[in-house]
N, C-alpha and C positions, 0 to 999 in steps of 0.2 A: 566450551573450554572449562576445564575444571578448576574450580578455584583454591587455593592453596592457602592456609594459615603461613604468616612471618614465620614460625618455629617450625611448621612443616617442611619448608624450603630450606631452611636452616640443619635439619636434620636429614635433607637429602645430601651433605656436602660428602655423605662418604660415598654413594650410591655411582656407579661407574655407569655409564650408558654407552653400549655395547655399539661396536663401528656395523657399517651399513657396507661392505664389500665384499669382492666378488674376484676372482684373478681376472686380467686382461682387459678391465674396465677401459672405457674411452678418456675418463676424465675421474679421480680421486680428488675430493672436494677434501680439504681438511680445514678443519676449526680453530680457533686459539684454542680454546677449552669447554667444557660445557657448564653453561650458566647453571644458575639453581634449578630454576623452571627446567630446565632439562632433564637435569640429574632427578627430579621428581616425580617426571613425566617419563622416563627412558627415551624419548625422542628430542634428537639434534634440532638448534634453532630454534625451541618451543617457547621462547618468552614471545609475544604477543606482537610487540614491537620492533620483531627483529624482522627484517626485509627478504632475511635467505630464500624463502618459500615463493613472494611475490616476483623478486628479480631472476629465478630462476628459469620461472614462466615466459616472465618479457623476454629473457633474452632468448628463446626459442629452446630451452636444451627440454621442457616438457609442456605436454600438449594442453596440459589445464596446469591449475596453480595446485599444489600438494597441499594437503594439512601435515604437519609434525608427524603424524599420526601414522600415514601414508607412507613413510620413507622409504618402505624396503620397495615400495614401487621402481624406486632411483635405478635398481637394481636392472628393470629391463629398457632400461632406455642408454645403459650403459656406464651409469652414474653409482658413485658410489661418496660416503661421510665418515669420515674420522675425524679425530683432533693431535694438535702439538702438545696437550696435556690432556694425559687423563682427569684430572683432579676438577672438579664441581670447583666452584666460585661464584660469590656475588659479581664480583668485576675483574675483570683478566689483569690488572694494574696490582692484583693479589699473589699473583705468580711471580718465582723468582728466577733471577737469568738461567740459574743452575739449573730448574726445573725445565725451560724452554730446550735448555741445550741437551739434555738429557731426553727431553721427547724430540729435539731432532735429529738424533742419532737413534732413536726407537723408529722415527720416521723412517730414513734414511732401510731400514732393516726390510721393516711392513711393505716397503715400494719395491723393493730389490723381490724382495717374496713374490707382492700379487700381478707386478709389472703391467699397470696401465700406464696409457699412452701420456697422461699427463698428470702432473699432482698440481693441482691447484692450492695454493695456503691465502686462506682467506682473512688478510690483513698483513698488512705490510709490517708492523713493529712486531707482531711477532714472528714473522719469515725469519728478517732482519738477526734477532738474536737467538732461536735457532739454530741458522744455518751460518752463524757470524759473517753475517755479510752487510755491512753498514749501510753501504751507499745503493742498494737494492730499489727498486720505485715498483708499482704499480704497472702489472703488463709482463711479457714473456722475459726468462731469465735466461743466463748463458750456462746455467749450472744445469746437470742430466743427473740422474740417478738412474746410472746402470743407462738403458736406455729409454728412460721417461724423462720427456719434457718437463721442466718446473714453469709456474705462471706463476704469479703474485697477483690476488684479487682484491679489492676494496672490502673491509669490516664491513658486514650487514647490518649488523648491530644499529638500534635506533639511536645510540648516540655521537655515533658517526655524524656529525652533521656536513663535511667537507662532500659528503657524496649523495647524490640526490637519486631516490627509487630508479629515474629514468637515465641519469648517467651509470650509475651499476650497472645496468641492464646492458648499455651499451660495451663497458669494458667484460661483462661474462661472456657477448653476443660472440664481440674476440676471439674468446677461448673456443665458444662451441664453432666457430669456424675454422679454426686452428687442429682443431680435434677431430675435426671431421674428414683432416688428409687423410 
């Protein structure tokens, strides 16, 4: 893994990193935003300690565990990564509601366009103010885009601590069975 200076990861916050999709995907993973380590690296998930890569594995949607690196693999196994914000951050609690809401009507756009079967938003507070829907939990929604399924997934993020690598594992397992009607 390549190591970063503070001021280099600081000076990635303008750096966009480019979405990992495809039209008709089985499942469109979306992000809060992408951290620094990402925005530095071009590759989604890439801080060290974030679980995206390992629970994706567990929960069966790929055959080995991916490096960041790897992403566009996602691509043939029907999987695809974007974010609710484009904009790089240290901590997604940097983000303002305006900004969530404005990338989930970008959202909203990009799903209608590439129309996979399901959009996955990975972490519930930011689904929530996005898509203003308060009382939202964890698990398949009643709301469709166009005709894609919405899920709400658990923050991978290592400071999630409410969710543990093997329960993740178990609610993504969900989706990939869900996805696979």
């Amino acid at each position: 893994m390549t190591r970063f200076t503070q001021a280099e990861l600081e000076a990635a916050r303008d750096r966009l990193v480019p979405d990992v999709v495809a039209g008709g995907l089985r499942v469109l993973f979306c992000g809060i935003n992408p951290g620094l380590m990402s925005a530095a690296t071009g590759h989604h998930f890439a801080r060290p300690g974030n679980r995206f890569w390992p629970v994706l594995h567990l929960s069966g949607f790929t055959p080995r565990r991916l490096e960041p690196a790897e992403q566009r693999e996602l691509l043939s196994y029907g999987l695809g990564i974007t974010n609710v914000v484009a904009r790089a951050s240290a901590r997604a609690d940097e983000l303002t509601a305006e900004e969530y809401r404005e990338g989930g009507r970008l959202l909203r756009e990009k799903v209608l366009r590439l129309e996979p079967r399901r959009l996955a938003v990975v972490g519930v507070t930011a689904y929530r103010v996005a898509f203003d829907d308060r009382t939202a939990k964890v698990g398949p929604q009643e709301r469709t885009i166009g005709d894609t399924r919405v899920w709400v997934l658990p923050n991978p993020s290592g400071l999630n601590a409410h969710w543990t690598t093997e329960t993740m594992a178990q609610e993504y397992a969900r989706l990939r069975v869900a996805a696979g009607e």
